[in-house]
N, C-alpha and C positions, 0 to 999 in steps of 0.2 A: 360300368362302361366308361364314364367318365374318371373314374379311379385309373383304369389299366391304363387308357389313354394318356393320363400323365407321368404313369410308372415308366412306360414305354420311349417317353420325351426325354424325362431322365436317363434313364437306361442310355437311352442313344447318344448321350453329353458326358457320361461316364467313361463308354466305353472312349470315343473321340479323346477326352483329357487324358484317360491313361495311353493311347496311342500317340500323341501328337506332343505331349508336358513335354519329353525330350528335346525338339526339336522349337516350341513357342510356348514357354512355360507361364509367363506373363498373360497373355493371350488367350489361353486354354482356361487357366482358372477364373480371369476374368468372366468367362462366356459360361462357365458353369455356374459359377454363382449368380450369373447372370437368369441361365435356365429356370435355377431352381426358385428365385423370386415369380419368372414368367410364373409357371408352373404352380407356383402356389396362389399366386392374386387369379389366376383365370379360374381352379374350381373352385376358389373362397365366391367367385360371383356367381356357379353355378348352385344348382339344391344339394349338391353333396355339402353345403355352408348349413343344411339343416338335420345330416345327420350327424347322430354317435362317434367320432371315430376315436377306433381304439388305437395306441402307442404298435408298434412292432417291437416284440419281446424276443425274436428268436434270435439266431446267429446271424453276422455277419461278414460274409455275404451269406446270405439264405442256399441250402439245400440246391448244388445244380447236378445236372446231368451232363452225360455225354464229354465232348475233350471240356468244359465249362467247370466239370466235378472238381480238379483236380486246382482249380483257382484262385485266388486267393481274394481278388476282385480288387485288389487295391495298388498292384505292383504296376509299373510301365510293361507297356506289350511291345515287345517286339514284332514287326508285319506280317511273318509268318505266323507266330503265336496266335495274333491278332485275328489274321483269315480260319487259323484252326477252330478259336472259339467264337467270333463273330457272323463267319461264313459257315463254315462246315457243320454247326450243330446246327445252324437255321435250313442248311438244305436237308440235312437229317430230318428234322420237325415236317417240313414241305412234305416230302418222299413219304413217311410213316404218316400225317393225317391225310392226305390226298391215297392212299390205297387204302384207309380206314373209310372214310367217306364215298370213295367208289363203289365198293360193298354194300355199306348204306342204301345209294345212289339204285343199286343195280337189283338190289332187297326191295326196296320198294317199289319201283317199277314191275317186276313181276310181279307183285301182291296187290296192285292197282290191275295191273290185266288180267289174272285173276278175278278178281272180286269182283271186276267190272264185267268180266263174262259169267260169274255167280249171278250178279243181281241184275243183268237183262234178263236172263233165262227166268229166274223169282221172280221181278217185277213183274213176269206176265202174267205168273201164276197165283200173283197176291204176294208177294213178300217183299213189300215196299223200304224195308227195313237197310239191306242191302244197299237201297241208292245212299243215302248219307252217310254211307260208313264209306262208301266210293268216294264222295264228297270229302270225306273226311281225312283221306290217305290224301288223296291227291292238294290237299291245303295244305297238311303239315310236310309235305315233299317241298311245295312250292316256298312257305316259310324256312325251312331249313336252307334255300338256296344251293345245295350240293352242287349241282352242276358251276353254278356263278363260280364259287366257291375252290372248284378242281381247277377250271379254269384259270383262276386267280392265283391260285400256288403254283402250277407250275409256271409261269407267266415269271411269279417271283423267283423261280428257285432257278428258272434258265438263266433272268439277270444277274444273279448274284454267282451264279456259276462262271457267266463271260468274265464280271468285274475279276475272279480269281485267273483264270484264264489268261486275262491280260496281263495282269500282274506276273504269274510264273512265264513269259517272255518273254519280259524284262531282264538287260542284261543285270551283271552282279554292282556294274557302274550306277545303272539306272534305278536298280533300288536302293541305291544309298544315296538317292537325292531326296531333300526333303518336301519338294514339293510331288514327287510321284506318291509318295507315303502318305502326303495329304490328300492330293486325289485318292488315293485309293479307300482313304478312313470315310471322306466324305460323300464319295458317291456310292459307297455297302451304307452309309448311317442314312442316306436320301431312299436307299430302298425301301429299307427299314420302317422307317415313318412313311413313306408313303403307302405299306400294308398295313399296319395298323390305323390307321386313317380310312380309307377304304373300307375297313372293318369295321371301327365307330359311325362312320354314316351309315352299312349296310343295316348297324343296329338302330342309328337312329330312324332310320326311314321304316325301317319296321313297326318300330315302335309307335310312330304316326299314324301307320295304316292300322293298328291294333287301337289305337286312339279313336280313329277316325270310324272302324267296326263298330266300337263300344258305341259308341254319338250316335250311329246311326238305327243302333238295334234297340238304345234305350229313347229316340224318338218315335220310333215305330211303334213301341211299347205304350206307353204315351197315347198317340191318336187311336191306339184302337180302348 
């Protein structure tokens, strides 16, 4: 969690330096060099400073998808390029897990009403068994956060749809200014990190309450 979170930091100062070097080339690399010191002192002071880690062996850039395949990951982006593979594969990603997770979403919901009209009819009849498997659907629905979750991507995938929006408006004048170019890098790279952010707390707060289960079920354990 804390790994992806700072791939994602990066990532988002990557792509910014290859959009913007043309335009404040001093500037751009300062701020990346700059990221990647942030970036590495913040998880050397986290417990990822206690695990293994191993080197990355593969290619680079790594294996991408979508307009991103075709990349080289190192060249300057032109704005459009830029929205192709910045924008356009992150709304692709939105669109395909948000209809993957609705599914999900809509899967389990009827296998809770189900099961939950299975085990009142059994719990009356003695088949007590039924209640906790109800219990049990309905935790791991509630853990998954699906619904937070759908919510949340389209939420992203409308803003990053305007940010492009506004952009194709723009006259041919207005995109050849440098300062529309930089609004445009910075506020797709502010999205950006503000999902993946969102996501690292969704997991750390989870992971608290799974903390804070365990405390309380091995107290329990305990007094009796």
């Amino acid at each position: 969690m804390l790994l992806r979170g700072g791939a994602e930091s990066l990532k988002r100062k990557i792509y910014a330096y290859r959009a913007l070097a043309p335009y404040e080339p001093r500037q751009q690399l300062v701020e990346l060099e700059q990221e990647v010191e942030n970036v590495s002192q913040r998880l050397m002071r986290t417990e990822v400073n206690e695990s293994a880690l191993v080197g990355y062996e593969g290619p680079i850039p790594p294996k991408m998808y979508g307009a991103a395949e075709t990349d080289d990951g190192l060249s300057p982006l032109e704005p459009d390029r830029y929205i192709e593979i910045r924008i356009g594969d992150q709304v692709s990603f939105y669109e395909s897990r948000t209809n993957q997770k609705e599914v999900t979403l809509r899967f389990y919901q009827l296998a809770i009403l189900v099961i939950g009209g299975l085990g009142t009819f059994l719990a009356a009849i003695g088949g007590e068994l039924w209640v906790p498997l109800t219990t049990a659907a309905t935790t791991y629905l509630l853990s998954e956060q699906f619904q937070e979750t759908i919510v949340r991507y389209n939420q992203n995938k409308t803003d990053l749809q305007n940010v492009e929006i506004w952009w194709r408006a723009l006259s041919p004048t207005d995109k050849d200014k440098p300062e529309n170019i930089k609004k445009l890098v910075n506020i797709t790279e502010d999205l950006m990190i503000q999902e993946v952010r969102g996501w690292v707390q969704n997991m750390q707060d989870a992971l608290s309450d799974l903390r804070k289960d365990l405390s309380d079920s091995g107290q329990q354990a305990s007094s009796e």
